[in-house]
C-alpha positions in Angstrom: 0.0 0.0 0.0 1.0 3.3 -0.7 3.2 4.7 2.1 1.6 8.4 2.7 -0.8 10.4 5.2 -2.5 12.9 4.7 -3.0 16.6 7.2 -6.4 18.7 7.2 -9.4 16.9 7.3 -8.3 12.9 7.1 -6.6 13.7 10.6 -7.3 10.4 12.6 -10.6 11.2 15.2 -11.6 7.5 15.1 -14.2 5.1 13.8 -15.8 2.0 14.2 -15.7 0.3 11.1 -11.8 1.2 10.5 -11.1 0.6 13.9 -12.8 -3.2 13.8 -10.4 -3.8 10.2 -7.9 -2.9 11.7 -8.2 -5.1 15.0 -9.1 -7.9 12.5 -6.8 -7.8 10.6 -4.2 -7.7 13.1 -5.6 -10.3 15.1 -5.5 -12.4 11.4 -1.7 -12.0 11.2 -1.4 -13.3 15.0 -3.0 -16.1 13.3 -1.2 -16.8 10.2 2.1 -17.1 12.3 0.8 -19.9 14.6 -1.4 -22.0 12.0 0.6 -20.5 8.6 -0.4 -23.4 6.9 -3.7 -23.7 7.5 -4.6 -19.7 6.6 -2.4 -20.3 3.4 -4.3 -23.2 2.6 -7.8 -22.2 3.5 -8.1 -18.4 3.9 -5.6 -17.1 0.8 -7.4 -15.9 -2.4 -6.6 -19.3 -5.1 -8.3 -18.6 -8.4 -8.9 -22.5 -9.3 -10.5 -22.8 -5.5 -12.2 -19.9 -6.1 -14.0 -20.8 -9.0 -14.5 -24.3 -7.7 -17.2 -22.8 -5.3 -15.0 -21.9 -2.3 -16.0 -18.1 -2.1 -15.5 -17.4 1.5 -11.7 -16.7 -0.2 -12.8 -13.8 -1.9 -13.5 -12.3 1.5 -11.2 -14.2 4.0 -8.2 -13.2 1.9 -8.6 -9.7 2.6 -7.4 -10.0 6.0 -4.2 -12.3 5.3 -0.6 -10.3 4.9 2.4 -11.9 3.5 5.1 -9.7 6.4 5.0 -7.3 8.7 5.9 -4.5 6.3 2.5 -5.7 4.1 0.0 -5.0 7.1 1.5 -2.2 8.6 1.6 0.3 5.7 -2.0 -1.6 4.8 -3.1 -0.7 8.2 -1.2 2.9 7.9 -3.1 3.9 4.4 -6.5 3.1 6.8 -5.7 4.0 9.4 -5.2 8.0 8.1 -7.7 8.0 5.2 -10.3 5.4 6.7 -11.7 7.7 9.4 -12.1 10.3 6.7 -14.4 8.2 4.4 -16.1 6.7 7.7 -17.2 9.8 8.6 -18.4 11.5 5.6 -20.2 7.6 4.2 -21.5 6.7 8.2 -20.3 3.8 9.3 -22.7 1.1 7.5 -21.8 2.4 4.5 -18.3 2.9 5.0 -17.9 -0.8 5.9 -19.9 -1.9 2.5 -18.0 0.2 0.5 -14.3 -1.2 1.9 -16.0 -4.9 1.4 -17.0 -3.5 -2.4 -14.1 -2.8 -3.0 -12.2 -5.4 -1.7 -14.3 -8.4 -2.5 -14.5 -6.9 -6.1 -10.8 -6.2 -6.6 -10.9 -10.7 -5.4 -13.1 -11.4 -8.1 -11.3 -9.4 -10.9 -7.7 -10.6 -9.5 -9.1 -14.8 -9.9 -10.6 -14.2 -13.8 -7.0 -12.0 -14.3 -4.8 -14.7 -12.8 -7.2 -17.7 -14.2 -7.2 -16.2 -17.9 -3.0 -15.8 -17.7 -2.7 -19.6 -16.4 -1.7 -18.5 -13.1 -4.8 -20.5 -11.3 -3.0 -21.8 -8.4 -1.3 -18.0 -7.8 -2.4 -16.9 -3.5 -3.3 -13.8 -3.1 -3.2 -12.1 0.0 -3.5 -8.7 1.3 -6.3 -5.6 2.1 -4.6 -3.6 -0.5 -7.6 -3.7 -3.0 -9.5 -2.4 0.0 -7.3 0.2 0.9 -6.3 1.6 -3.1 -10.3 1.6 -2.9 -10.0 3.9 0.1 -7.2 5.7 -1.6 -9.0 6.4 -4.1 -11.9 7.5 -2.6 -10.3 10.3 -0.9 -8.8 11.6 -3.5 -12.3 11.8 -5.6 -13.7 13.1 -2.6 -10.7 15.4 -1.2 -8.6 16.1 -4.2 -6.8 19.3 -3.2 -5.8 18.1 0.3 -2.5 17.4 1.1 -0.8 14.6 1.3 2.8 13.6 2.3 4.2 10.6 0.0 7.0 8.7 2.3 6.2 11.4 5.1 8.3 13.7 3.5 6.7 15.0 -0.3 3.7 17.5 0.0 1.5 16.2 -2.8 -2.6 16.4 -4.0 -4.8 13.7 -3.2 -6.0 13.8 -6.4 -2.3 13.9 -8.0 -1.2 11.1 -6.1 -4.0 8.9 -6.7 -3.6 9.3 -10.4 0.0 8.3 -10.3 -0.7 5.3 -8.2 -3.3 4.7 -10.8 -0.9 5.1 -13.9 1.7 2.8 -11.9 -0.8 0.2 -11.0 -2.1 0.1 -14.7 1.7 0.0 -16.6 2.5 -3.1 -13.6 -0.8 -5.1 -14.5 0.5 -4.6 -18.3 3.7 -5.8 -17.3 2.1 -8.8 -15.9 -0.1 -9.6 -18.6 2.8 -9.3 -20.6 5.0 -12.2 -19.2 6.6 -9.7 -16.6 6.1 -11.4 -13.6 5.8 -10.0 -10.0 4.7 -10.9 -6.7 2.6 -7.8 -6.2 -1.4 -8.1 -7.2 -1.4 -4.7 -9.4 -4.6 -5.8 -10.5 -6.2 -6.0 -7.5 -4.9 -2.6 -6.7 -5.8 -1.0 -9.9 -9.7 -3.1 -9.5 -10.1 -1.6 -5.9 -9.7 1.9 -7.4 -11.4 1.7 -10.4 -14.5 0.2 -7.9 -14.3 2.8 -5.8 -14.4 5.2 -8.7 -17.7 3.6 -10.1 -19.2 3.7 -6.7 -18.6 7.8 -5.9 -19.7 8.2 -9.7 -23.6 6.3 -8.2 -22.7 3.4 -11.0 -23.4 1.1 -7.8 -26.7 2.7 -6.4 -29.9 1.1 -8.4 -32.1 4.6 -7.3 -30.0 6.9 -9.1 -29.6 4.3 -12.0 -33.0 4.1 -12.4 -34.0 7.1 -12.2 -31.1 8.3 -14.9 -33.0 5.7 -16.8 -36.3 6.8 -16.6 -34.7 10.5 -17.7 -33.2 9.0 -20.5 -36.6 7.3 -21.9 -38.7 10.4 -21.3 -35.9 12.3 -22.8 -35.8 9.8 -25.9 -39.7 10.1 -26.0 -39.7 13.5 -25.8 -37.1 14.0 -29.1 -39.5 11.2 -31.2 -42.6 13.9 -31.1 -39.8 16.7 -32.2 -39.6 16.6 -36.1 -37.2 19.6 -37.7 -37.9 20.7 -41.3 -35.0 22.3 -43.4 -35.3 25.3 -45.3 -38.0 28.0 -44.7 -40.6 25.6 -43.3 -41.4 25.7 -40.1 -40.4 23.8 -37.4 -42.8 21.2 -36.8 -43.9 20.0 -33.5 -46.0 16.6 -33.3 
């Protein structure tokens, strides 16, 4: 996960639903290191399991981490723009966005992996959450500022687009014979979900009401007729 915090409004002032990932997380890494092969085995994200029925994977491995670096900048990137998102969604809906997003970027990452021949790949990790998160803010925040490696003031909304550019050149890479052991794809899905969801593309109301706009609109147009030249315009 990207390794940056943010000042102004995603200053950390709590929150439930962050605070439970985080705990669960944490408490799932305990875990791993006394049964490793039984979360590897059971709980890890496995394309060919996956499509074989076993879809508890697609949320279990969300909580799995390969090291300590992997959950603690996962658990950083939450911890500073979680809280932000938690408050401005409420907390039921913060939690079924990060699960959107994270779930989603699982689903993507097993037909990716599937299609390339890499069925038996594990993925691991809450980074498709948390690049969901990312991106999130940024849509939401885009001119607040951010420090990349504690150190470089940047935009939100600049450093989400160059996570996005570097996510979408690595999952090219991949696709390409490049190997890696870093789930671009499930990055770059988490975003792009997260994107669709502040856009409404995941809320059936607005949808269908955009839809019903778009027939009256199309109905409306049929009963318009225009006549070139000096006749008049015709309305039927």
């Amino acid at each position: 996960m990207t390794q940056a915090y943010s000042r102004g409004p995603s200053i950390y002032q709590g929150g439930r639903g962050t605070l439970y990932i985080i705990v669960a997380c944490v408490a799932a890494f305990f875990l791993q290191k006394l049964f490793p092969l039984l979360t590897t085995q059971w709980l890890s994200l496995i394309p060919a399991k996956a499509l074989h029925g076993q879809v508890w994977r697609l949320f279990t491995y969300m909580f799995m981490h390969g090291d300590f670096a992997h959950i603690f900048f996962n658990m950083m990137g939450l911890f500073f723009f979680g809280p932000v998102l938690e408050r401005t969604f409420g907390h039921k809906r913060f939690l079924q966005f990060y699960f959107l997003c994270g779930v989603g970027a699982g689903a993507v990452s097993v037909f990716f992996y599937f299609s390339l021949g890499a069925a038996d790949a594990h993925i691991i990790g809450a980074s498709g959450a948390i690049f969901g998160v990312l991106a999130a803010y940024g849509i939401l925040f885009p001119n607040s500022t951010v420090y990349l490696n504690f150190i470089l003031p940047i935009k939100a909304k600049w450093l989400v687009l160059i996570y996005g550019a570097m996510e979408l050149l690595a999952t090219f890479q991949y696709a390409g014979g490049g190997r890696s052991g870093i789930a671009s794809i499930a990055h770059l899905s988490g975003m792009v979900i997260a994107y669709f969801y502040i856009r409404g593309f995941f809320d059936g109301k607005r949808l269908w009401l955009k839809y019903k706009y778009w027939r009256a609109d199309r109905e409306r147009k049929k009963h318009f007729k225009v006549i070139d030249g000096d006749r008049d315009h015709t309305i039927h």
